[in-house]
Biotite code that builds the C-alpha atoms (Angstrom):
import biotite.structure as struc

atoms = struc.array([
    struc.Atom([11.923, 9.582, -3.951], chain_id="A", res_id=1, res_name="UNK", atom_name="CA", element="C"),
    struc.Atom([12.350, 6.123, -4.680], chain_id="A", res_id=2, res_name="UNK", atom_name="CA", element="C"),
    struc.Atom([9.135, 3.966, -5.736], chain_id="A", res_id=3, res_name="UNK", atom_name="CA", element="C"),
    struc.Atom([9.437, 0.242, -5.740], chain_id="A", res_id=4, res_name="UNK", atom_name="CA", element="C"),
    struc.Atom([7.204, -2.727, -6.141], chain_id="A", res_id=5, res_name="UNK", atom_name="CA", element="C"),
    struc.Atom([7.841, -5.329, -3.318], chain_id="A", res_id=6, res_name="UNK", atom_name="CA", element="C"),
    struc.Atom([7.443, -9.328, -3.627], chain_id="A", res_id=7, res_name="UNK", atom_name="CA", element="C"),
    struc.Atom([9.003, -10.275, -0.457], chain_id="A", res_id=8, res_name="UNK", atom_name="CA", element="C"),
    struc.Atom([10.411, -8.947, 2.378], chain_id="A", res_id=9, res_name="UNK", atom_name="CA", element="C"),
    struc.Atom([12.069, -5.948, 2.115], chain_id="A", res_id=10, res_name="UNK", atom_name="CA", element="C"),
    struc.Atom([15.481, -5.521, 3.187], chain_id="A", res_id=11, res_name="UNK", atom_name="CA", element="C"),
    struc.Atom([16.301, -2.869, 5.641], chain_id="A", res_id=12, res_name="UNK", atom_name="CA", element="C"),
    struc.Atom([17.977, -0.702, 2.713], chain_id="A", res_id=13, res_name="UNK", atom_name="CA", element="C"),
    struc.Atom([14.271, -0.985, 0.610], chain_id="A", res_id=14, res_name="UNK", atom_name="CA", element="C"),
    struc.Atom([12.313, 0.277, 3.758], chain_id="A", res_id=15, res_name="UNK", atom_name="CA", element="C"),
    struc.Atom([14.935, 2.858, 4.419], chain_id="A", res_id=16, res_name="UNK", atom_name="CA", element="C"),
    struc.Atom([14.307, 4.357, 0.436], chain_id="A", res_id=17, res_name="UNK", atom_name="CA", element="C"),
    struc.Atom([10.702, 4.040, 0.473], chain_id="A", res_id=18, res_name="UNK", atom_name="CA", element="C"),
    struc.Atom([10.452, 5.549, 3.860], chain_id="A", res_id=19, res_name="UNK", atom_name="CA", element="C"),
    struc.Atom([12.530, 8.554, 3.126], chain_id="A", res_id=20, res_name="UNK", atom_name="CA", element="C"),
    struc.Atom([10.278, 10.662, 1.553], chain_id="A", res_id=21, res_name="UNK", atom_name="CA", element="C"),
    struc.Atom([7.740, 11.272, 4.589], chain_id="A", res_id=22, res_name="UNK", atom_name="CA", element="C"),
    struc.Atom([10.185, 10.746, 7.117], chain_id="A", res_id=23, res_name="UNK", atom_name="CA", element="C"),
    struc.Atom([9.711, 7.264, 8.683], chain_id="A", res_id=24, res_name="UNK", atom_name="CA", element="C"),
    struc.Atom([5.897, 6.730, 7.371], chain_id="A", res_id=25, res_name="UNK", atom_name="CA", element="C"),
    struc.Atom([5.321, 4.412, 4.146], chain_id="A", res_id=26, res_name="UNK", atom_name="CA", element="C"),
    struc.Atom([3.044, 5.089, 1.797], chain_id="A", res_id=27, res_name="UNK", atom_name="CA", element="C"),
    struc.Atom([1.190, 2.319, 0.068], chain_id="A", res_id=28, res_name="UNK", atom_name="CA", element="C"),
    struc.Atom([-0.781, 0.437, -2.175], chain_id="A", res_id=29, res_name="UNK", atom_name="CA", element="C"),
    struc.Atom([-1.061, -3.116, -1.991], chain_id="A", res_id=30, res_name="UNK", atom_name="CA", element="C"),
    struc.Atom([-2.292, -5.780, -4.448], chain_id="A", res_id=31, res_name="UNK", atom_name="CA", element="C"),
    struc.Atom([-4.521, -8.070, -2.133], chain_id="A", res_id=32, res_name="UNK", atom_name="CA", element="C"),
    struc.Atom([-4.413, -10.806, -4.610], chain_id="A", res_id=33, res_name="UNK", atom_name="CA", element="C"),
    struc.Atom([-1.085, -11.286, -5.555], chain_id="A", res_id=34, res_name="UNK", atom_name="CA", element="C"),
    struc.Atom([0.217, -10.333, -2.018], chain_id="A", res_id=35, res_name="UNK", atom_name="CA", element="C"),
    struc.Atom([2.529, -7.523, -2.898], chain_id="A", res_id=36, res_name="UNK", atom_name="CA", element="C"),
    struc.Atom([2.607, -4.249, -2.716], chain_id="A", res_id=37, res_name="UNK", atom_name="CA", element="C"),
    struc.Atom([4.458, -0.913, -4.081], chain_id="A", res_id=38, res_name="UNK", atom_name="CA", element="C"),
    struc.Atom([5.578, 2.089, -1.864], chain_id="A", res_id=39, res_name="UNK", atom_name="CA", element="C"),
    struc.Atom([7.565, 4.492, -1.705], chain_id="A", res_id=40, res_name="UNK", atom_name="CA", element="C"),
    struc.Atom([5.807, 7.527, -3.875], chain_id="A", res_id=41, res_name="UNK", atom_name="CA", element="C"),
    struc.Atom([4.749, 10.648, -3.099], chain_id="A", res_id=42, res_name="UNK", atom_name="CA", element="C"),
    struc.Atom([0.741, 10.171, -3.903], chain_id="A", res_id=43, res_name="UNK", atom_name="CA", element="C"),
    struc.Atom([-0.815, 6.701, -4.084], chain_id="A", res_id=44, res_name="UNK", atom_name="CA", element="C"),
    struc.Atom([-2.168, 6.868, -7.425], chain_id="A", res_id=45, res_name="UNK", atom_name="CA", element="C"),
    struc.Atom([1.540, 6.753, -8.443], chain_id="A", res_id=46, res_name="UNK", atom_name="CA", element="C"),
    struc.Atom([1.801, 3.865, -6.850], chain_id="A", res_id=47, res_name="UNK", atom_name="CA", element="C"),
    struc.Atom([-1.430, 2.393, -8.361], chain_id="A", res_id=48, res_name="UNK", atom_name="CA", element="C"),
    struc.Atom([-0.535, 2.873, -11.772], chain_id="A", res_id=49, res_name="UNK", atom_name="CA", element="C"),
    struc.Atom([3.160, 1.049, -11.053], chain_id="A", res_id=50, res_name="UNK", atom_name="CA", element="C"),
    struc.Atom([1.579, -1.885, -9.810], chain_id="A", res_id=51, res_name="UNK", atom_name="CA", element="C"),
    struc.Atom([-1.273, -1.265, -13.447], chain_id="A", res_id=52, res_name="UNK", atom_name="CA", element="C"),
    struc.Atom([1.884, -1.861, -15.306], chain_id="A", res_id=53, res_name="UNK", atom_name="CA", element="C"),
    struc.Atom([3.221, -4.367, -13.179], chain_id="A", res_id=54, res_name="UNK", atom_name="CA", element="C"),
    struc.Atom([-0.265, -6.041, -14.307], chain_id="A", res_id=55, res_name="UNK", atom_name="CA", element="C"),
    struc.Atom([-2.420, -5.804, -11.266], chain_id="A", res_id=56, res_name="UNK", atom_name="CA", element="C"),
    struc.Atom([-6.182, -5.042, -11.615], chain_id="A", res_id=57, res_name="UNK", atom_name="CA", element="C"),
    struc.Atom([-7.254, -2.068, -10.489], chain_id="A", res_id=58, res_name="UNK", atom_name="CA", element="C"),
    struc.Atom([-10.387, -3.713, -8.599], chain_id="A", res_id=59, res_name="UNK", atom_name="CA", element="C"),
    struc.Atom([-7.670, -5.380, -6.382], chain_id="A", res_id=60, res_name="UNK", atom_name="CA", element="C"),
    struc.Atom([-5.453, -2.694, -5.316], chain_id="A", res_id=61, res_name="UNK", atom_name="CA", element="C"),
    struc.Atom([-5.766, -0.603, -1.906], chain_id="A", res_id=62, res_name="UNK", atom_name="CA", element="C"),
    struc.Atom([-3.770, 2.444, -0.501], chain_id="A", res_id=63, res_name="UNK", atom_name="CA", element="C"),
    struc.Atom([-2.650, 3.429, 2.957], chain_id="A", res_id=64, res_name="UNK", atom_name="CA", element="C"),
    struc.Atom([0.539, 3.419, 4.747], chain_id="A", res_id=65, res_name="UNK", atom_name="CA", element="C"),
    struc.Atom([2.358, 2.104, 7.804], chain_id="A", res_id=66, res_name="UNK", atom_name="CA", element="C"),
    struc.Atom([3.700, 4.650, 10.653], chain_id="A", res_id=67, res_name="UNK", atom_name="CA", element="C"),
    struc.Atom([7.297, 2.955, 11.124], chain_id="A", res_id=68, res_name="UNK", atom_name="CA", element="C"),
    struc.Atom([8.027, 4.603, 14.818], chain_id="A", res_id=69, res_name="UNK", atom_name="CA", element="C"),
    struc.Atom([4.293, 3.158, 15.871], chain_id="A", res_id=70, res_name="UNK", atom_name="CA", element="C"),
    struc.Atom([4.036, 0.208, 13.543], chain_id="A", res_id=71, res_name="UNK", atom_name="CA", element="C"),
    struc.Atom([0.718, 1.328, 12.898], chain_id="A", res_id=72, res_name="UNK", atom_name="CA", element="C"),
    struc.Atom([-0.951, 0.364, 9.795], chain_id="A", res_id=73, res_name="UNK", atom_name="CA", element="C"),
    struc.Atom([-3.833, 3.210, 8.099], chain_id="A", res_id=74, res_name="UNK", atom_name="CA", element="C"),
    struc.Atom([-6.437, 2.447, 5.014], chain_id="A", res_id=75, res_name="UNK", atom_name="CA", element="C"),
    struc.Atom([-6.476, 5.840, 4.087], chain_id="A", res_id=76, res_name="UNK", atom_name="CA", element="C"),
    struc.Atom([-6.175, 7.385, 0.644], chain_id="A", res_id=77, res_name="UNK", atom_name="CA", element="C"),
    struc.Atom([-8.603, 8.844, -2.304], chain_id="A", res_id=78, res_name="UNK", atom_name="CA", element="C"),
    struc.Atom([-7.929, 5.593, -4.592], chain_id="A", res_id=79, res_name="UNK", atom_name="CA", element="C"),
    struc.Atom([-10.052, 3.486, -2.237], chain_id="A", res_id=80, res_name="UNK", atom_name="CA", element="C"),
    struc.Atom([-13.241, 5.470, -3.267], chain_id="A", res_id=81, res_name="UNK", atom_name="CA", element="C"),
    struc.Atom([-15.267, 3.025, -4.870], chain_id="A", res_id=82, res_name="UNK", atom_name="CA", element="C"),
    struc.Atom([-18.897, 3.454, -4.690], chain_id="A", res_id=83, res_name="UNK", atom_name="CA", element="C"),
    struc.Atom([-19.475, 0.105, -7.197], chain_id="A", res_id=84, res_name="UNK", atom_name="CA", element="C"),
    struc.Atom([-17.339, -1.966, -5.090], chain_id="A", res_id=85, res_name="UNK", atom_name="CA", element="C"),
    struc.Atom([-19.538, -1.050, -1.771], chain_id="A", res_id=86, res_name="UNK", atom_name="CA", element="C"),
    struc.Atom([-15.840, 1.381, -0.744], chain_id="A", res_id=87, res_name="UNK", atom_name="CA", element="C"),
    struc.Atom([-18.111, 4.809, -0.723], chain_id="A", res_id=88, res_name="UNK", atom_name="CA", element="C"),
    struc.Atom([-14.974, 6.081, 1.488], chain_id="A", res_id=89, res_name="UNK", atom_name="CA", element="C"),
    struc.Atom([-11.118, 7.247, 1.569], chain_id="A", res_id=90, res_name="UNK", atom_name="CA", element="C"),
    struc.Atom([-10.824, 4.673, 3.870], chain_id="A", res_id=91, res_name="UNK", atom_name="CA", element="C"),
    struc.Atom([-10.944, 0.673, 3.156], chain_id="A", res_id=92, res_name="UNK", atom_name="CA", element="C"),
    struc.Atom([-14.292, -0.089, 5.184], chain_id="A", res_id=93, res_name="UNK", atom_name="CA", element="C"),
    struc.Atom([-14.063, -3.961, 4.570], chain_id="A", res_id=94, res_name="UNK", atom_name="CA", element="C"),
    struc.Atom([-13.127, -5.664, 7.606], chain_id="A", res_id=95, res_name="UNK", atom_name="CA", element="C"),
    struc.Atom([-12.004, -8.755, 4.674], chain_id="A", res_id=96, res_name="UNK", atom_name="CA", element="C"),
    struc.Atom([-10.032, -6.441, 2.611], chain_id="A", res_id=97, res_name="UNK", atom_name="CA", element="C"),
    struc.Atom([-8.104, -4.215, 5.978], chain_id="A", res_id=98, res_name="UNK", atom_name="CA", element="C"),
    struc.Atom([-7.359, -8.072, 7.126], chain_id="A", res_id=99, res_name="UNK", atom_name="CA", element="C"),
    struc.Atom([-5.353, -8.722, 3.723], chain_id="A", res_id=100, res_name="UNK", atom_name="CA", element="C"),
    struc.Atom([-4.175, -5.786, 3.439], chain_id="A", res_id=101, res_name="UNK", atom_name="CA", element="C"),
    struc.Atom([-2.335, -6.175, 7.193], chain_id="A", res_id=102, res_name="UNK", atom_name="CA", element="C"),
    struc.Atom([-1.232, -9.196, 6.107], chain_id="A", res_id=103, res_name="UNK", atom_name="CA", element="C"),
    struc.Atom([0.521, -8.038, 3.123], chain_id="A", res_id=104, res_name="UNK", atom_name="CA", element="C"),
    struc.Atom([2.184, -4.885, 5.011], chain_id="A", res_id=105, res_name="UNK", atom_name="CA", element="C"),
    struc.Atom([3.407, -7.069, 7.884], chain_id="A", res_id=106, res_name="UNK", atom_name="CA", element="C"),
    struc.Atom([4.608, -9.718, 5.752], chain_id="A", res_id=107, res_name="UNK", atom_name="CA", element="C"),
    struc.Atom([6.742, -7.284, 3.632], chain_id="A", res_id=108, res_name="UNK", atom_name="CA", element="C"),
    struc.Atom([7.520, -4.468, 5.308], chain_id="A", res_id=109, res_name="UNK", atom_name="CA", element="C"),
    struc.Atom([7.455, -5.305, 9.217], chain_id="A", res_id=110, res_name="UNK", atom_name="CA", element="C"),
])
């Protein structure tokens, strides 16, 4: 399992580590202010805390993944429970945030 923090567009050898691990689907988290995102790890919360160090804020950072046969992008994961930031779900329910968030995937990963 590779993990990796991503700036620009990966190359085909960074989506080919990062996608490894669950067989063709990408788990992230992405920072949807500084437009990056990290992938690659085995639980999202790993992920988070890469991109903590990497000096992200935690109020800024959302998990999911991207399905590489479908392209299909999912807002899914337990780090997105935030009651106090109106998130009382796994999944990212602001249409704002899943807009970024796309964005950011596509941009780097598609």
């Amino acid at each position: 399992m590779t993990i990796l923090i991503l700036t620009t567009r990966a190359t085909s050898d960074e989506i080919k580590l990062v996608s490894e691990h669950f067989h063709g689907f990408i788990k992230v988290v992405v920072d949807i202010e500084n437009g990056i995102l990290c992938a690659g790890a085995d639980r999202h919360v790993d992920e988070e805390q890469e991109l903590l160090k990497y000096g992200s804020k935690q109020s800024n950072l959302w998990g999911g993944g991207l399905d590489l046969e479908s392209g299909e992008i999912d807002y899914n994961s337990m780090i997105n429970l935030r009651p106090n930031q109106d998130n009382p779900s796994r999944d990212v329910l602001s249409k704002e945030i899943r807009e970024i968030f796309d964005k950011v995937v596509i941009n780097i990963l598609k």
